[in-house]
Structure formats: structure tokens, C-alpha cells
One Martini backbone bead per residue (centre of mass of N, CA, C, O) as a GRO file, in nm:
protein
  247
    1UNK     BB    1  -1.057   0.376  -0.183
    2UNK     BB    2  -0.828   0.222  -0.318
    3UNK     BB    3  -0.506   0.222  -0.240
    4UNK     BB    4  -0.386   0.181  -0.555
    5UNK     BB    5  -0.563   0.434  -0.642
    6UNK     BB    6  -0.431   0.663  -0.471
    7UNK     BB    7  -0.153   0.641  -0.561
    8UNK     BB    8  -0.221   0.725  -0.866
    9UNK     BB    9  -0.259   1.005  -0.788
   10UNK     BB   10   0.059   1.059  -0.762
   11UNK     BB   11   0.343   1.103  -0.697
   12UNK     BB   12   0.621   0.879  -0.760
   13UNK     BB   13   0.900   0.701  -0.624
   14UNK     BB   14   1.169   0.615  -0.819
   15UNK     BB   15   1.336   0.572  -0.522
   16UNK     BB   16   1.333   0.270  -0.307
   17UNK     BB   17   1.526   0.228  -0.003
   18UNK     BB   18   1.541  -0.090   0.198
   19UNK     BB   19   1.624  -0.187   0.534
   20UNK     BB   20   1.626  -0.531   0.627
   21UNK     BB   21   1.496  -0.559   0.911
   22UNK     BB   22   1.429  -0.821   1.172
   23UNK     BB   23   1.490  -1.149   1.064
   24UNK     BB   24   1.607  -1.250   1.362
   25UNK     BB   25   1.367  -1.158   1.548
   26UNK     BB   26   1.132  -1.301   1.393
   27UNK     BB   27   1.247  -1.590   1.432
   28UNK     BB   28   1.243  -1.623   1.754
   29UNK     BB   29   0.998  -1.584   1.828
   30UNK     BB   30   0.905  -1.900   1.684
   31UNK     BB   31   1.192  -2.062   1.707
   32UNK     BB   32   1.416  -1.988   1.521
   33UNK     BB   33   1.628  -1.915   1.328
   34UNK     BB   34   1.769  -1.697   1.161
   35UNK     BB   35   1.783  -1.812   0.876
   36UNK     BB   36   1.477  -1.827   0.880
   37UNK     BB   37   1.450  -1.518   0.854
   38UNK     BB   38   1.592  -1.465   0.604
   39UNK     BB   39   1.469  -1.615   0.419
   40UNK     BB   40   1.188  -1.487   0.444
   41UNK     BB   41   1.321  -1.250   0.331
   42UNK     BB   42   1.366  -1.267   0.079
   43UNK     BB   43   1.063  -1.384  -0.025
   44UNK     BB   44   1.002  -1.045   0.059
   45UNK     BB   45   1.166  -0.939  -0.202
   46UNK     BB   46   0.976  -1.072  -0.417
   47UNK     BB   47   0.724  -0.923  -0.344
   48UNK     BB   48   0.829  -0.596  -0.342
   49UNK     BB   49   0.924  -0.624  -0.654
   50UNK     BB   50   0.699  -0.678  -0.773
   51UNK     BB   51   0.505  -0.469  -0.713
   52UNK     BB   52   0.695  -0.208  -0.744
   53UNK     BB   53   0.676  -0.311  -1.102
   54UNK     BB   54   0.376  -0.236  -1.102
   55UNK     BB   55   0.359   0.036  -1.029
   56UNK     BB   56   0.619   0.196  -1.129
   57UNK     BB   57   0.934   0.168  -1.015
   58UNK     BB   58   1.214   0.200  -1.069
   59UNK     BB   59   1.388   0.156  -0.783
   60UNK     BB   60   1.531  -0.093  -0.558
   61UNK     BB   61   1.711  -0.058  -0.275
   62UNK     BB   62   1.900  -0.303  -0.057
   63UNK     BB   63   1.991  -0.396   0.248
   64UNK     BB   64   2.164  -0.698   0.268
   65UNK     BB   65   2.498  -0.613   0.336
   66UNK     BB   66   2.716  -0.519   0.552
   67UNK     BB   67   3.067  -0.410   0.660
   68UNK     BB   68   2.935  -0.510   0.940
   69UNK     BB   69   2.845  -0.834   0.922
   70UNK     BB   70   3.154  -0.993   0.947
   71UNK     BB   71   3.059  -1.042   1.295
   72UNK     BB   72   2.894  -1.208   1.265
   73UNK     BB   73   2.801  -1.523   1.262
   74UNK     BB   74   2.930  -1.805   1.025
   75UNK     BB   75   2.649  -1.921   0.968
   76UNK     BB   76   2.510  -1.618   0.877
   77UNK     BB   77   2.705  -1.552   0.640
   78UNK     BB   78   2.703  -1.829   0.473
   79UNK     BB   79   2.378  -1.737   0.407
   80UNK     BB   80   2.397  -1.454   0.311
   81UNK     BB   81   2.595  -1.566   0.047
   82UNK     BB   82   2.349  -1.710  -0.134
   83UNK     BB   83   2.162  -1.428  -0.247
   84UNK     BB   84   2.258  -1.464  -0.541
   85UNK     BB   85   2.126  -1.761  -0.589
   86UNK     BB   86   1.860  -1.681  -0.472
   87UNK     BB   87   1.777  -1.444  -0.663
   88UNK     BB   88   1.776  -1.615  -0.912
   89UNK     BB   89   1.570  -1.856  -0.809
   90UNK     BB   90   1.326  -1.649  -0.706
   91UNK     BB   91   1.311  -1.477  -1.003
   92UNK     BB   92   1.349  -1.654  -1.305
   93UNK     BB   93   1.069  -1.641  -1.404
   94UNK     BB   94   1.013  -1.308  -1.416
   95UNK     BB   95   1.238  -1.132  -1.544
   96UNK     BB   96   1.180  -1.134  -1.792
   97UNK     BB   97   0.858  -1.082  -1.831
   98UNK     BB   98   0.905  -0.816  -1.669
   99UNK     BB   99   1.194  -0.669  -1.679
  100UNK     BB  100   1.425  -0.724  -1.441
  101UNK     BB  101   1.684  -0.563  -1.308
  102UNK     BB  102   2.045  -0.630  -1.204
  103UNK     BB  103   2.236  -0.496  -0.909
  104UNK     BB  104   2.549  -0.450  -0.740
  105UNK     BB  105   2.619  -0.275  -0.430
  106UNK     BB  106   2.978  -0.307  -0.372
  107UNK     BB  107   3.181  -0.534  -0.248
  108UNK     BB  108   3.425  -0.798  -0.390
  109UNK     BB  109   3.674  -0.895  -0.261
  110UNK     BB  110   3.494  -1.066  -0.033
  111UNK     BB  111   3.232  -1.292  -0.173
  112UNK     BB  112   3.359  -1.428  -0.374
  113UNK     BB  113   3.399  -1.598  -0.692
  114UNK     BB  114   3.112  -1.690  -0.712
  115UNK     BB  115   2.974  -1.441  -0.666
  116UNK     BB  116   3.100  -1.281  -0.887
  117UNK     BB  117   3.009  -1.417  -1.120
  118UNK     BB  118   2.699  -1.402  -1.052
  119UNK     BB  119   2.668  -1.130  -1.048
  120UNK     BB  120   2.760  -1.084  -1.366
  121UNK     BB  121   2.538  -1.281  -1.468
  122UNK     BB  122   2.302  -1.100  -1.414
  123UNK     BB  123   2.401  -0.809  -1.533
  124UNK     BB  124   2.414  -0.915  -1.786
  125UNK     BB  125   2.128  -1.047  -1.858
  126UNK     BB  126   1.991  -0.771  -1.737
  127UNK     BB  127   2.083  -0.496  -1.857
  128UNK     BB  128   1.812  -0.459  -2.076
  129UNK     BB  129   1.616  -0.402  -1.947
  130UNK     BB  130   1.299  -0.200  -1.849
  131UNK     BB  131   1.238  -0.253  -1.585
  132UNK     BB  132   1.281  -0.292  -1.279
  133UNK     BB  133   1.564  -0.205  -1.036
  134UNK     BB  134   1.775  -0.386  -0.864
  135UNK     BB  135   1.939  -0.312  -0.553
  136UNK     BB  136   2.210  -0.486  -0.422
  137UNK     BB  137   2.346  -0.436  -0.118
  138UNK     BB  138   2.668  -0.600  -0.099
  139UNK     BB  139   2.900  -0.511   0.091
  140UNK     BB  140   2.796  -0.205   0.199
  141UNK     BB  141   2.883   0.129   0.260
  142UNK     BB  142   2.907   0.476   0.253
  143UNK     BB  143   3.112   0.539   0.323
  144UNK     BB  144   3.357   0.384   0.146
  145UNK     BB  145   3.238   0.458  -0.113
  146UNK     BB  146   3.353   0.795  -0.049
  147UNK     BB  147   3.648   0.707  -0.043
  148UNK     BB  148   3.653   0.541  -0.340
  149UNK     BB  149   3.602   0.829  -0.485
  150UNK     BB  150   3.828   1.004  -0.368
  151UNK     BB  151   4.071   0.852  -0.467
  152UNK     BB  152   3.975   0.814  -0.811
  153UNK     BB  153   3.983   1.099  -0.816
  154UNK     BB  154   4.282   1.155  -0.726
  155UNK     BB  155   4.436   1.009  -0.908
  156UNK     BB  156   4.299   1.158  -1.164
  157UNK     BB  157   4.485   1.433  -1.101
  158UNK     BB  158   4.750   1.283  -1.083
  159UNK     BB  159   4.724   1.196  -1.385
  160UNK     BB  160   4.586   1.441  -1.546
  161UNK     BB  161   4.246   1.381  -1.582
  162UNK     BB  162   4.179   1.596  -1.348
  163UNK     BB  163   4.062   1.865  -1.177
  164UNK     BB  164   4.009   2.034  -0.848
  165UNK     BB  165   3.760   2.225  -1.001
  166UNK     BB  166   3.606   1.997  -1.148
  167UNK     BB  167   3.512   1.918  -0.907
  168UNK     BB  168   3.156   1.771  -0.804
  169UNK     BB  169   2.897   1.598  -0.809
  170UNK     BB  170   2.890   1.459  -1.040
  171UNK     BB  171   3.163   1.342  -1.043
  172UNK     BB  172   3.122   1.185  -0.800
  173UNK     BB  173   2.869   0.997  -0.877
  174UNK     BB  174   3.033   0.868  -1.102
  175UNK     BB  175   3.219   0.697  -0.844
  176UNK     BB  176   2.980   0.530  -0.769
  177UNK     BB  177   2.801   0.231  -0.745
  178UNK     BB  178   2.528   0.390  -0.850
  179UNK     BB  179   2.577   0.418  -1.104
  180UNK     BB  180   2.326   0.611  -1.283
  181UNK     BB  181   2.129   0.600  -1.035
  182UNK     BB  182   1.878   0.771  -0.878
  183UNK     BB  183   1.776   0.913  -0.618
  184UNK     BB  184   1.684   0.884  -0.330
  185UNK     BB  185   1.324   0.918  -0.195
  186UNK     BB  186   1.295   0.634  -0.024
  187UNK     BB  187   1.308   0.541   0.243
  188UNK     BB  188   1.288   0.189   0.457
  189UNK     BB  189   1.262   0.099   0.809
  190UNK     BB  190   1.260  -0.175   0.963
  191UNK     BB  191   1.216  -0.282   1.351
  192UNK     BB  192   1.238   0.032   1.471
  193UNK     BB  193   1.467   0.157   1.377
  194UNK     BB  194   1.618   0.520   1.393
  195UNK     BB  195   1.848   0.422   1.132
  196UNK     BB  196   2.044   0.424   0.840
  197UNK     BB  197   2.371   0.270   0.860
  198UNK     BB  198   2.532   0.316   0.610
  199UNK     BB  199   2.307   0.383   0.374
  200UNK     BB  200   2.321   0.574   0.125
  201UNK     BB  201   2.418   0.887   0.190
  202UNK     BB  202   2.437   1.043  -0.084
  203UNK     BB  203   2.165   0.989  -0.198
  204UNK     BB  204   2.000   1.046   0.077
  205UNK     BB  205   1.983   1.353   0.138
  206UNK     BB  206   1.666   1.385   0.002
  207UNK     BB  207   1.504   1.210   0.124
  208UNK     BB  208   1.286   1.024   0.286
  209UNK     BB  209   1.134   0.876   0.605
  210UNK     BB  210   1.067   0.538   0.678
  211UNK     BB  211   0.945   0.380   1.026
  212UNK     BB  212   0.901   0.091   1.125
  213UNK     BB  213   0.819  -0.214   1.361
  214UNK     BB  214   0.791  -0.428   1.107
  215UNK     BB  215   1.001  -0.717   1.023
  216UNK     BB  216   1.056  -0.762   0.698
  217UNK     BB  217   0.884  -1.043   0.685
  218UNK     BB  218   0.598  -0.840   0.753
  219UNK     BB  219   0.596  -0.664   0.485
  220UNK     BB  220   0.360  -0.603   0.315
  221UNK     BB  221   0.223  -0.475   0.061
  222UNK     BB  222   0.031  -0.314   0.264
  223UNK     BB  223   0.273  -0.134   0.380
  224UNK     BB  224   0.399  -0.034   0.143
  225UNK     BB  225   0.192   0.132   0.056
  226UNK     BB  226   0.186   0.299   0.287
  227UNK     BB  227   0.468   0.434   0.234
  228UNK     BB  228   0.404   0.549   0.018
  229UNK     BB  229   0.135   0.767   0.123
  230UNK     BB  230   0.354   0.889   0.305
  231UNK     BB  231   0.480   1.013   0.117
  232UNK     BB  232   0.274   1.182  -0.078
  233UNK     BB  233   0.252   1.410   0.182
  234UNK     BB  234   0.496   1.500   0.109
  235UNK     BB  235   0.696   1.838   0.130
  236UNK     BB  236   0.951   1.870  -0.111
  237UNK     BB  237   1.216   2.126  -0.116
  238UNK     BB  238   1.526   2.094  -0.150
  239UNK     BB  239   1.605   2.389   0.033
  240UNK     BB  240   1.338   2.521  -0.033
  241UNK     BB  241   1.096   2.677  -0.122
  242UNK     BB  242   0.761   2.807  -0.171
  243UNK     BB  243   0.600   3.037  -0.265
  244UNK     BB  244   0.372   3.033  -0.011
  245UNK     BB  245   0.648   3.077   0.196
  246UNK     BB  246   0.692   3.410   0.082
  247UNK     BB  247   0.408   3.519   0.250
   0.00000   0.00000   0.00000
């Protein structure tokens, strides 16, 4: 049976969000600059963007950039700071045509104006889709996000115009960059490395994680493949028995 045919054959997972790692150690290999690494991870964030809106599923939240990368060198900074251009650049045949939209999670006070702009204008451009959603996560922490969310709480407290005991999962959730998006149903970090970093933690408490060495530029849509089918085996129980564990 073909992979795509096996895939439908169970419950898709509606947000997967995937840690872009290794453009930079895969660039080295071929012996070219970080940045040769990175193009080329972008060009492979349209190709599983594409699929993943083909599968059927609604969100794909991607880790960008995270709020330490800005100590990498100044040229690896400024190239990926192109990112909401090149987004759109890569995408703008197929947004409409596909009903993709984009949204972006993180911090936007240090991205610069240009960027704010454009990203601004990808949101309200794409608000109407109806197609998959890409998140992309730019300038994002997950600390920082449940720090901003915890003051934002606390001021309206402050202000009279909510109660502390009226605080819930619910109230903070509304309080995230991710709001109103499903949580994260599948992790998937390319690379090697067996760490979230600091990524959607509170969307992920209950995610499935997977974990490949095959750098993110060589993520083909067959390993995509590969990690839906590697979800659909788990039994998730979210803290939960199955009737047939209390036998």
C-alpha cells in the first residue's frame, strides 16, 4: 500500500509543529556558508507546506527563529531576517489558489519595521483562507510568551476587569501568540537533537514527539510521510486510561 494511502487510512494530526534544525551543518558538509543552508531550508518549508495542506492537515507551526538566536553572527541574523520576504516570494503562486494562510508567533518589537509591515500584510492578505495555516515563529520563546501572557493576566486583574480565580487554562491560552490555534498534536525536530528548546511549551504538553538525524534541508516529503505514520501508532491517552488498562 502507498505511504499517502496508509496515512489516510487513520486520524490525521491537525497541528504539527516542526523545529527547523541543521541548515547550517548541512551547508557545511557541501562546504558552503550557513546561509546556503538556510536558503535552502526555507525552499523545503514550501515543499512540506505544500504537502501537509495537501494531507488535510490545518496547522503547521514552524520554529524560525527562536529569541537566542539573536547571538548568532550578524550576516546569519540579517539573512534570516529575509524570511517574511522570502515567505512570501516562495509562496505568493499558490496562497491564493491552495487558501494558505500565514500567521506569525513571537516577539515583534526587535524584527524591524519592514518586517512588521510585511508581516502585517501576509496576515490581513491571508486572514480568509480557509486552507492550511501556516505558523511561523519568528523572534518566538516559549518562556517570554507565558511570561507576557502571565503579566497581561496580572494587569487585567490590576485593572479590575478579571478575577484570580477566574484564571484557567482557557483564560491563559487566550493570552498566547498562538491564540486561537489547536494545540500541537505532532513535535517533529530534525538534526539529531532530542531537546524542544524553548518551543511552544505550553501548546506541546500533550504533543507526540519525533525525532530524526536527517537535517531539515533533506526532509523530503517521504520522511514527512514517515513521521505522520510514526504518529498515527501512538495511543494517546492525555493522562487518561483506555477502558482496556483499567481490565
Amino acid at each position: 500500500m502507498r505511504r499517502r494511502e496508509r496515512i489516510f487510512r487513520k486520524p490525521l494530526p491537525k497541528h504539527v509543529a516542526i523545529i527547523l534544525d541543521g541548515n547550517g551543518r548541512w551547508a557545511k558538509r557541501r562546504g558552503q556558508p550557513r546561509t546556503y543552508g538556510h536558503r535552502h531550508g526555507a525552499l523545503n518549508l514550501r515543499r512540506i507546506a505544500f504537502e501537509a495542506h495537501d494531507l488535510g492537515i490545518e496547522v503547521l507551526s514552524v520554529y524560525a527563529f527562536s529569541t537566542e538566536n539573536w547571538k548568532r553572527p550578524q550576516e546569519e541574523i540579517d539573512f534570516l531576517m529575509q524570511l517574511p520576504h522570502n515567505l512570501r516570494e516562495d509562496f505568493k503562486d499558490r496562497f491564493k489558489h491552495d487558501e494558505i494562510r500565514v500567521v506569525f508567533s513571537g516577539r515583534r518589537d526587535r524584527v524591524g519595521k519592514k518586517n512588521k509591515e510585511l508581516m502585517a500584510e501576509l496576515e490581513e492578505k491571508t486572514k480568509d483562507r480557509e486552507g492550511l495555516i501556516v505558523n511561523v515563529c519568528l523572534d518566538y520563546g516559549g518562556r517570554h510568551e507565558i511570561i507576557e501572557a502571565a503579566k497581561s493576566l496580572a494587569m487585567a486583574v490590576q485593572e479590575g476587569t478579571r478575577k484570580p480565580q477566574d484564571i484557567d487554562e482557557a483564560a491563559i491560552e487566550e493570552e498566547l501568540y498562538t491564540h486561537p490555534l489547536p494545540p500541537v498534536d505532532l513535535l517533529i525536530r530534525t538534526s539529531g537533537e532530542l531537546r524542544i528548546s524553548n518551543f511552544l511549551l505550553w501548546q506541546s504538553a500533550y504533543a507526540e514527539f519525533y525525532f530524526t538525524k536527517v537535517h531539515w534541508p533533506a526532509f523530503s516529503v517521504r520522511r514527512f510521510h514517515k513521521a505522520i505514520l510514526s504518529y498515527q501508532k501512538r495511543d494517546r491517552k492525555f493522562g487518561g486510561l483506555k477502558r482496556s488498562d483499567h481490565q
